[in-house]
C-alpha positions in Angstrom: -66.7 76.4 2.2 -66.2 78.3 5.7 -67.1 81.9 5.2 -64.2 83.2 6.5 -60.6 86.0 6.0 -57.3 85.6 6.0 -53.9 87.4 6.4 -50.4 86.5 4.7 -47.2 88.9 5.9 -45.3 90.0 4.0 -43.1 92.2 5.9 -42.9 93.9 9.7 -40.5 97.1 10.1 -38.8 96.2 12.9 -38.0 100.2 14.1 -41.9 101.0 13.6 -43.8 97.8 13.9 -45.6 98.9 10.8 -47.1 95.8 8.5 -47.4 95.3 4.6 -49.5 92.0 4.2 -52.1 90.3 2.0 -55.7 90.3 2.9 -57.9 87.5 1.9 -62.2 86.8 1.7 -63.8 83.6 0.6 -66.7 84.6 -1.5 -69.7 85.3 0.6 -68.1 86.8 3.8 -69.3 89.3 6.3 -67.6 90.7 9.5 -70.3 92.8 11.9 -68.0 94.3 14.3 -67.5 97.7 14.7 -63.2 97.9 15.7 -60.5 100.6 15.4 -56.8 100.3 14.8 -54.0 102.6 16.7 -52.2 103.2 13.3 -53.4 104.4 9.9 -55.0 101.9 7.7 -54.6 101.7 3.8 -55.8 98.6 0.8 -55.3 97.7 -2.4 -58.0 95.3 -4.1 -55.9 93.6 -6.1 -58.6 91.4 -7.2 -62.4 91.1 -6.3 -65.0 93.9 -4.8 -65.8 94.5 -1.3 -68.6 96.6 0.7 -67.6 98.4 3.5 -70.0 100.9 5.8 -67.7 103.9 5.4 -66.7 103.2 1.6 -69.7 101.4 -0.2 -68.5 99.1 -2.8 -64.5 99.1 -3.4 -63.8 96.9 -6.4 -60.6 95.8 -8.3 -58.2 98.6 -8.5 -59.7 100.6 -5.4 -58.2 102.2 -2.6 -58.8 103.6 0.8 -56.3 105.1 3.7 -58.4 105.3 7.1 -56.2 107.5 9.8 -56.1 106.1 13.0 -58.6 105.4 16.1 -61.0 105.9 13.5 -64.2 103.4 14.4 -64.5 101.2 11.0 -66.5 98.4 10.1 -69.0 96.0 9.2 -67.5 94.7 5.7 -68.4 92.0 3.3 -67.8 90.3 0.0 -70.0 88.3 -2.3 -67.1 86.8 -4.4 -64.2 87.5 -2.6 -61.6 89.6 -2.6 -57.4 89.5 -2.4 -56.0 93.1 -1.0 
């Protein structure tokens, strides 16, 4: 299986452009960049455990918000996650 993420909308604000979706890993990803987003970032793990640089491990039921142009990144899961 392709070691890879995945992104399903589920709604776009049309006055703010602001986006509620569904993030998906297959088990055994990793992402190296380093990147930055020009809004504020917050997750959900519905299901599965992640590692991020800033966070450490995030499992089921955890939560982060990240304000904006705030550098974040590398991230990985062994098992996958769905957030």
């Amino acid at each position: 299986m392709a070691k890879k993420s995945k992104t399903i909308g589920l709604h776009i604000d049309k006055r703010t452009f602001g986006m509620t979706f569904l993030y998906c890993m297959t088990p055994g990803f990793w992402q190296d960049n380093i990147s930055y987003h020009d809004c504020a970032e917050e997750a959900y793990h519905i299901w599965g455990t992640s590692w991020m640089m800033q966070f450490g491990e995030l499992p089921t039921g955890g939560y982060f918000w990240r304000p904006a142009y705030i550098n974040h990144g590398c991230f990985a899961s062994e098992l996958g996650i769905l957030a």
